[in-house]
N, C-alpha and C positions, 0 to 999 in steps of 0.2 A: 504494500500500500504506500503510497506518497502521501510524506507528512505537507503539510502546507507551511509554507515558508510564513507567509501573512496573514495571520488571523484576522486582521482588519480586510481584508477583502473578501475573504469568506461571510463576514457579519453582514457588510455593506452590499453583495450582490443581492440577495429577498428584499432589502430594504429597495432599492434601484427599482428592482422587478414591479413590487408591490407601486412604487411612485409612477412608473411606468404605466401600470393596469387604469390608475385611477386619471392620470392623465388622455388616456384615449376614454375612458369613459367620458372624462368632461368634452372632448372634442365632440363625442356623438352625439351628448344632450346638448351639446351649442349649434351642429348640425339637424335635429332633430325638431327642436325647439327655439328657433331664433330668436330673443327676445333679450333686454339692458338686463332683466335680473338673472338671465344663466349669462349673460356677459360677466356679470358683476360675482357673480358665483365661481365662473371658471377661474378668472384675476383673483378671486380670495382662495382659491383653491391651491393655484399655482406659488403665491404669492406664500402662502402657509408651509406649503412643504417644501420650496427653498427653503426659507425661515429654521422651518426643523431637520432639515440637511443639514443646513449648516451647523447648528448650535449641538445636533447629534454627531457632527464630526469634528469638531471640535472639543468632544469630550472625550470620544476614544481615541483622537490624536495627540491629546494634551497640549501642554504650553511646549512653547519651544525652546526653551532653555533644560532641557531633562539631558 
């Protein structure tokens, strides 16, 4: 078996995956249903999981003086 060298990229791919899923779902309900509040919905949708990308990877990368 191959160990993995980087655990952080094993954690981080379902995380992707999972951001991924909900990303084309938003695109469909914005194809779907055209309208400012699934505008305004996809923008807080996208807008929130940057957000917690980032702040979730910044915590298992730590600071950078380690």
């Amino acid at each position: 078996m191959n160990q993995h060298d980087n655990p952080l990229g094993t954690l981080l791919m379902p995380i992707f995956g999972f951001a991924t899923i909900i990303g084309i779902v938003v695109i469909c309900l914005m194809l779907a249903y055209p309208s400012t509040l699934t505008a305004g919905a996809a923008l807080a949708t996208v807008i929130g999981f940057a957000a917690t990308l980032v702040a979730l990877l910044g915590r298992l990368i730590g600071p950078e003086d380690h």
